[in-house]
N, C-alpha and C positions, 0 to 999 in steps of 0.2 A: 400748293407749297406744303414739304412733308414739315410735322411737329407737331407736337402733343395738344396746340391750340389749334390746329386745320378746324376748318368748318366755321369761327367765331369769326363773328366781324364786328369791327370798330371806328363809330365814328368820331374822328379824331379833331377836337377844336383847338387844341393846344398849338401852343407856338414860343417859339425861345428855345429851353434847353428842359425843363425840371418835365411837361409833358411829352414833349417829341423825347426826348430819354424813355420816359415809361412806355409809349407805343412803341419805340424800335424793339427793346425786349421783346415785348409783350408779340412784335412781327418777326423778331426773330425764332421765338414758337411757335411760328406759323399760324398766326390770325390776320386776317386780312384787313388792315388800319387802312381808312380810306380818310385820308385829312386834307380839312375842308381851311381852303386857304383864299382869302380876298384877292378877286380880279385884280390884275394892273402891277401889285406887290408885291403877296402873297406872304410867306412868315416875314418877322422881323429879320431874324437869322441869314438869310436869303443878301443878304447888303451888307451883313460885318466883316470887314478886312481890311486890308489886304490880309492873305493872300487869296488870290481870285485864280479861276481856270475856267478859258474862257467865260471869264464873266461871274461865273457860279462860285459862289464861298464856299472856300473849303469848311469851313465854321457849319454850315448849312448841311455841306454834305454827308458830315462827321457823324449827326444824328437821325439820321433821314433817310435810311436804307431802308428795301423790303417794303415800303409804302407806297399808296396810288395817291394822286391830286389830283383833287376836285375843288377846283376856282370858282367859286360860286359868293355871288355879293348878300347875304345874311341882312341885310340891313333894309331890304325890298321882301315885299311880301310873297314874292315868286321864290324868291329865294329861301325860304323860311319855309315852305311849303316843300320844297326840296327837301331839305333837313328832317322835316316832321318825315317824308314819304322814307328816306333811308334810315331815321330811328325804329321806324316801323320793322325794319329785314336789317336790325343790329342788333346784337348783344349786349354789345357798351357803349356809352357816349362819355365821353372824358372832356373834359374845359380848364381852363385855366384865366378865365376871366374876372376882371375885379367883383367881387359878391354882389349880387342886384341886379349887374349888369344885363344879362343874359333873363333872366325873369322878366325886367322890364323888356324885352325883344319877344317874351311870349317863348325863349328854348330855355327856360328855365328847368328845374326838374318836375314840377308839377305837369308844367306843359307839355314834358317828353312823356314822362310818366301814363298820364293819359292817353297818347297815340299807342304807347307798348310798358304795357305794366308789369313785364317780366325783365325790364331794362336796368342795369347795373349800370348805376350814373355816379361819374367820379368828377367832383371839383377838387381841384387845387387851389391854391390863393396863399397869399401870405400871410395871415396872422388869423385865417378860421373863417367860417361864412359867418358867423356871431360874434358877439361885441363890440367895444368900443372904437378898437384901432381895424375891425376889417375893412375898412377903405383904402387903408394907407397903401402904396405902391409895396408892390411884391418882388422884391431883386434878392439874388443869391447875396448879395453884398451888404442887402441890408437887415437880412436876419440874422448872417454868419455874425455880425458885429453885435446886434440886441441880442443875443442867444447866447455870445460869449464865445464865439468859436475864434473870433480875432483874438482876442485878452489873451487865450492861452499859446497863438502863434507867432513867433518869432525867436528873438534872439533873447537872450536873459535880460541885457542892458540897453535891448532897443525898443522902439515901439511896435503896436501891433499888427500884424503884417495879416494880408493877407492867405488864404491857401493858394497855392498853387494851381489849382482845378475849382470849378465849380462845386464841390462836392457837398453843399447844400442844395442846391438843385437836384443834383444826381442822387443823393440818399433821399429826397422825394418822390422822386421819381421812380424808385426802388421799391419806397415804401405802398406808392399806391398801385406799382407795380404788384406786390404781393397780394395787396388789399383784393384788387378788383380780379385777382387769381382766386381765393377765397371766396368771397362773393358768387361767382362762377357754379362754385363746386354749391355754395350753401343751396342755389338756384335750383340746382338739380334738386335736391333733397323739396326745397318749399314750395319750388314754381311761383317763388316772388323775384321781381328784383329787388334793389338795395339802391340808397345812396350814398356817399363816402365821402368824407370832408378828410384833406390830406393837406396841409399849411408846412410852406417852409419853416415858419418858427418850429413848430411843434417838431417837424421832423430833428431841428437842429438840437434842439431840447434834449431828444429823446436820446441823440448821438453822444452826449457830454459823459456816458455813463461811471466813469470810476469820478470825475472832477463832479459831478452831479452828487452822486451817494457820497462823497464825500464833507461837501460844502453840508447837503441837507444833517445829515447824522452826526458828521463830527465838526460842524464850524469849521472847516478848512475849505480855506478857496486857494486852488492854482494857480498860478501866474506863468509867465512865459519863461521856461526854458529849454530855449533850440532845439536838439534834438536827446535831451536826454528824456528820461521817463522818469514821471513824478513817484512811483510805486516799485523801482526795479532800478538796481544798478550793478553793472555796467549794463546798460541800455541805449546805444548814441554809436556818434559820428567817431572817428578820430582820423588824425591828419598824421601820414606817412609821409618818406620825404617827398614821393611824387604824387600824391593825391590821397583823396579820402576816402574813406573805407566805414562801414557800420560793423560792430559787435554787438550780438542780442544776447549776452550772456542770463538766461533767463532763471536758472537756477543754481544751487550750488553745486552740483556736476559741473555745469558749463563754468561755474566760474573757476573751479580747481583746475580745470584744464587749460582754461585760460593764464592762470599764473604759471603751469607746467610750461603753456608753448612757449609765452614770455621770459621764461626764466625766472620767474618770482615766487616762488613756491612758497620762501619763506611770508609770503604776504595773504596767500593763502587761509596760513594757521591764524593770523593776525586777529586779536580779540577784537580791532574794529569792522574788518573786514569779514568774520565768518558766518555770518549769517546774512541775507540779502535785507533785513530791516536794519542791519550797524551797517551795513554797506550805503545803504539810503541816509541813514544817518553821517556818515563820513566820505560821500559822495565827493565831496572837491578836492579833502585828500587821496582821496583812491581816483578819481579821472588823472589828477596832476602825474600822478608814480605810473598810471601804465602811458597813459599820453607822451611824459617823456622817452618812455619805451621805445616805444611804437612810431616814434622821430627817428629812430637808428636806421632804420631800414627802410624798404619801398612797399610799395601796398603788396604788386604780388609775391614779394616777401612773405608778408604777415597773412595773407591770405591763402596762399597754398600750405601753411604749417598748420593755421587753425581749423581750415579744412579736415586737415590729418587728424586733427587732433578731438574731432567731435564738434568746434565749440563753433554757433552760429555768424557767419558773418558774410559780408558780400560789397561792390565797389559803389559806390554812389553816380551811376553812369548818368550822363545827358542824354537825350533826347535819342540823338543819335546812335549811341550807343546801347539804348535801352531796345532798340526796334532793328537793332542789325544781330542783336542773339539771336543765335540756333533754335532757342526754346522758345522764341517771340516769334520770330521770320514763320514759323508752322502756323501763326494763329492770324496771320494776314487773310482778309478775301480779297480777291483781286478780280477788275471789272471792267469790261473793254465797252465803253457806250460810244457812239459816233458823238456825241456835246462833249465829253467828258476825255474822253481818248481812255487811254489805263490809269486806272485809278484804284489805289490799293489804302485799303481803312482796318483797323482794326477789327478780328470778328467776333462773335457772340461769346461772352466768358464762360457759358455753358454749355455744350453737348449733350444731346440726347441718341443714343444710338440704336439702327433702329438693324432689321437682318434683311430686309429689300433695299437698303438704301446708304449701307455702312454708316462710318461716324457723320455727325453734324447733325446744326441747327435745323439746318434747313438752306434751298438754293436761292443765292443771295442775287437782288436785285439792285441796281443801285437806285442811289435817290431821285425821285423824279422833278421833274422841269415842273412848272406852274402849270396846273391845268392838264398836264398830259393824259391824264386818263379820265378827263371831265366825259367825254362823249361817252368813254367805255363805260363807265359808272353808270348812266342815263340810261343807257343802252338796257344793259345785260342785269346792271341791278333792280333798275325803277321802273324799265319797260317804257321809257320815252321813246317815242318814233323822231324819224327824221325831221319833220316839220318842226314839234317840240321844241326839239332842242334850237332849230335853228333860230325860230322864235325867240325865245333865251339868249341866244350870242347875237341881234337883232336888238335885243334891247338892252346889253351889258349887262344881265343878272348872274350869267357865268361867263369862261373864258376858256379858250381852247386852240390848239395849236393851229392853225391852217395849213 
C-alpha cells in the first residue's frame, strides 16, 4: 500500500469507534493495521444497527477500511503468545481497554515492552490509566457530558443535547492519531519506544478551548446557544422563507457587506453594531433586524447575493444532500467486495501526492470480514506452517474462514 506510513505495522486492539478511528487514518497512510478481534464476535461495532448489508453493519464498516483481521481468542495462553510473536515484527500496539485490564492478561505495556523495546504503545481509556475514576466505563457519551461538551449544545431554552457525531471519540482518536505519529518520528532519533496514555476526558477538555480560557481567566462559563457563537456575531443559522441557511460574518468587512446585500447599511454605522464586541453585546437586537430580513425571501435568494457579495454563508443540507455535492461525490471510495456488493464510504480527509502514483491516500481496501486474513497474518507474518495454524482453529484459539 502507497503512503508516507508503508513499511509500519500495527497491532491494532481497539474496538468501537475512538481506536478503529485512529488505525483507519493511521491505514489510510499506508501502515499496515492488523486488528486483533475475538473469535465468534469480533469488535462490538460488528452488531450495531440496523442498517445491515448482508449482515455486516454499516456502523462497522464506516471505520474499518484498509485493515487485515486476525481472530484470535487473547484470553488463552496460545493466543497471548500470538500477540507477544506479532508485537515482536510491529511498530505500534494500540488498546483501548479498561486500565489494568490488559497487565493483568500479561499484554500490558511492561509485557510488550520487553518482547520489542523499540514498541510505541498507545492506550486509550476514558478518564487516564491513573487515578481515582480510571475504572469507570469509557463512552463518547460519558465524557462529552462530564467535560461539558453537552452543557454547551443545544438550543438556548432547551436542555442539553447531544453532538450529532461521535466527535469525542473521534478527536481521540485524532489526537493519538497524531501522538503515536510523533512517537514514530522521535523513534527514529532515540531508537526507544514510547508509551502514550490518550483519555476521552482529556481529549474533550483539551476541545472546549475559547469556553475553556475563558471560564479559567475570566469567570465566565458558556451555556447553550444553538447555533450562534459565544465570541462573534452574526455567527449562526437563520431561517429563509424555504429553509435555512448559515452566515459567518466573521469580521467587520463581512459584516458591512452583509448590511449592503441586506439592504441595511444604515445598521452598519449603528453605535451598537460597529464593532463585533457591541455586536456580541447586542446580539438579540441585531439577529431579530436581519432574521426579519432574511424571512422576505428564499434561501437561494439570500445565498447567491451574499455570495456576490464576499460575505460567508452556505445551506444547512441533510445528509443527503451533503454527499450528493459535486465537491463531496469526488471524495467517495467506492468498492466492489463479493460480501459487500458496492459499497461507497467516505475517503481519507488527506491526500498525499505522490509522481508514480497520482493524487491519494493510498488503494483503498474495504473492511474485512472476521478473521479473514487470520491464516495470511500466521502465514507471511509469524512464519506459522500449516499444522500450526490448523492446531489453533482445532482448538478455538483463532478463527478463520473455511
Amino acid at each position: 500500500m502507497k503512503g508516507p506510513l508503508a513499511g509500519i505495522r500495527i497491532c491494532d486492539m481497539t474496538r468501537v469507534l475512538a481506536g478503529p478511528y485512529c488505525t483507519m487514518v493511521l491505514a489510510d497512510m499506508g501502515a499496515e493495521v492488523i486488528k486483533i478481534e475475538k473469535p465468534g464476535s469480533g469488535d462490538d461495532t460488528r452488531k450495531w444497527g440496523p442498517p445491515f448489508i448482508n449482515g455486516h453493519s454499516y456502523y462497522f464498516l464506516s471505520i474499518n477500511r484498509n485493515k487485515k483481521s486476525l481472530a484470535v481468542d487473547v484470553a488463552t495462553k496460545s493466543g497471548r503468545k500470538i500477540i507477544y510473536e506479532l508485537s515482536k515484527k510491529s511498530d505500534v500496539f494500540i488498546e483501548n481497554f479498561v486500565p489494568e485490564k490488559l497487565d493483568s492478561m500479561s499484554l500490558g505495556y511492561n509485557a510488550i515492552s520487553k518482547v520489542n523495546p523499540q514498541i510505541i504503545y498507545c492506550s486509550l481509556t476514558g478518564y487516564g490509566s491513573r487515578g481515582p475514576d480510571k475504572l469507570l466505563p469509557g463512552y463518547d457519551l460519558m465524557a462529552s457530558a462530564i467535560g461539558g461538551g453537552m452543557h454547551i449544545t443545544g438550543r438556548k431554552d432547551g436542555r442539553p443535547m447531544r453532538h450529532g457525531v461521535a466527535t469525542t471519540d473521534i478527536l481521540t482518536g485524532l489526537y493519538a492519531h497524531s501522538a503515536i505519529i510523533a512517537a514514530l518520528y522521535e523513534r527514529t532519533l532515540s531508537g526507544k519506544g514510547k508509551k502514550i496514555d490518550c483519555s476521552l476526558l482529556q481529549s474533550q477538555i483539551a476541545s472546549m478551548h475559547s469556553h475553556a480560557s475563558s471560564y479559567l481567566n475570566a469567570n465566565q462559563s458558556t451555556t447553550r446557544m444553538g447555533t450562534e457563537h459565544p465570541n462573534i456575531s452574526p455567527y449562526q443559522a437563520f431561517d429563509a422563507k424555504d429553509g435555512c441557511f448559515v452566515i459567518a460574518a466573521a469580521n467587520d468587512k463581512h459584516f458591512r457587506s452583509l448590511c449592503h446585500t441586506l439592504e441595511l447599511s444604515d445598521i452598519a454605522m449603528d453605535g451598537r453594531f460597529i464593532t463585533n464586541p457591541k455586536r456580541v453585546e447586542n446580539r438579540d437586537i441585531l439577529t431579530n433586524i436581519i432574521q426579519e430580513k432574511i424571512s422576505e425571501h428564499s434561501m437561494d435568494y439570500w445565498i447567491h447575493r451574499l455570495e456576490e457579495n464576499g460575505v460567508p454563508c452556505g445551506p444547512v443540507n441533510d445528509i443527503g444532500q451533503t454527499y450528493e455535492q459535486p465537491m463531496v461525490k469526488n471524495r467517495i471510495q467506492e468498492f466492489d467486495d463479493p460480501i459487500y456488493g458496492h459499497l461507497r464510504l467516505p475517503g481519507p480527509a488527506v491526500d498525499f501526492e505522490y509522481e508514480d502514483f497520482g493524487e491519494g491516500t493510498s488503494i483503498p481496501s474495504p473492511p474485512p470480514l472476521l478473521g479473514e486474513h487470520t491464516r495470511k497474518v500466521l502465514q507471511d507474518v509469524l512464519n506459522f506452517d500449516a499444522p500450526q495454524i490448523q492446531d489453533l482453529l482445532d482448538r478455538k484459539v483463532i478463527q478463520a474462514p473455511t
